[in-house]
C-alpha positions in Angstrom: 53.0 161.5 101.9 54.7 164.6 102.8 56.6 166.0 100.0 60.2 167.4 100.1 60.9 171.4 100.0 63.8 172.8 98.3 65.3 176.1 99.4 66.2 179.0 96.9 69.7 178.1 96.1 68.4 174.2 95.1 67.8 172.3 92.2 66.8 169.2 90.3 68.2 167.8 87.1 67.1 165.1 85.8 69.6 162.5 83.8 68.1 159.7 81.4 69.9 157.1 80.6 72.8 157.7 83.3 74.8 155.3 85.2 75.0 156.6 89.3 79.2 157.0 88.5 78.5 159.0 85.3 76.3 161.2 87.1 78.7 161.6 89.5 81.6 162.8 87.7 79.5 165.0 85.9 78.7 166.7 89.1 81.8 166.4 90.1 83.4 168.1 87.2 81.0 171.3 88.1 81.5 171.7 91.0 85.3 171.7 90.2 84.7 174.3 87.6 82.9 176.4 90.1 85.1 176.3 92.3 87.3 178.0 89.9 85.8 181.1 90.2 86.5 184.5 91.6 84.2 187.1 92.3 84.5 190.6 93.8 81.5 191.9 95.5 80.6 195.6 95.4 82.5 196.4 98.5 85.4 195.2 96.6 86.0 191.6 98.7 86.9 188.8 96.7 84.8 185.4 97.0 84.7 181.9 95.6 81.6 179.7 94.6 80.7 176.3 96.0 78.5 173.7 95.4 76.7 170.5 96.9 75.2 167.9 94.8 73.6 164.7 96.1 73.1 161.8 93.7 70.7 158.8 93.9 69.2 156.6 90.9 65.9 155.4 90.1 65.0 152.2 91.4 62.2 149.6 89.6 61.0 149.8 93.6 60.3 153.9 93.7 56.3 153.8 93.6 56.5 157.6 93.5 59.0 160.9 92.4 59.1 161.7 95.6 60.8 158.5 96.8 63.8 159.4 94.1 63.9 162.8 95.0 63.8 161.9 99.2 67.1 159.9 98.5 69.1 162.5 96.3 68.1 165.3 99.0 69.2 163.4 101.9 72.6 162.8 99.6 72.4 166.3 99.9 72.2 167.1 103.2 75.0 164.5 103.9 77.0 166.5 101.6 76.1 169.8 103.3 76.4 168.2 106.6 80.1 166.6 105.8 81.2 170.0 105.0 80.0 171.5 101.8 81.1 171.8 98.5 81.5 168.2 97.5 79.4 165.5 95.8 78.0 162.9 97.6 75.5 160.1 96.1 73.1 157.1 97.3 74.0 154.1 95.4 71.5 151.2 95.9 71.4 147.5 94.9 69.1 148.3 92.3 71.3 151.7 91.6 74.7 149.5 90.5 75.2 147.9 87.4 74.7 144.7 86.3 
């Protein structure tokens, strides 16, 4: 099983005992508050700071981490892919609640 790579500039966090849509507007409240910010860089030009997140759930069928974290980094790449700086997520049958 090959195992997915993460760059520099990603990350995992892990949420127990969170619903998909909780997780999402979590993220979706930092990347808001990011967004917020203004920078100057030593030259003097101004810049902002965006983010991508990509959300998935556990499922009672993921044999292994690396299926969970397979689906939240192809969320990602969606979200990189649609344009940056938003949040996408992978919800799943066994992802929704009941």
């Amino acid at each position: 099983m090959s195992r997915p790579v993460w760059g520099g500039e990603e990350f995992v966090v892990f949420l127990p005992d969170t619903w998909l849509d909780q997780a999402f507007w979590l993220a979706e409240e930092i990347r808001a508050d990011l967004a917020t910010i203004r920078l100057t860089s030593e030259e003097g030009i101004p810049f902002g700071i965006t983010a991508s997140f990509g959300l998935t759930q556990c499922q009672t069928a993921d044999q292994y981490p690396d299926d969970l974290l397979r689906r939240a980094d192809s969320a990602l790449y969606q979200a990189k892919h649609q344009g940056r700086n938003r949040v996408i997520s992978i919800p799943t049958a066994a992802a929704q609640k009941t």
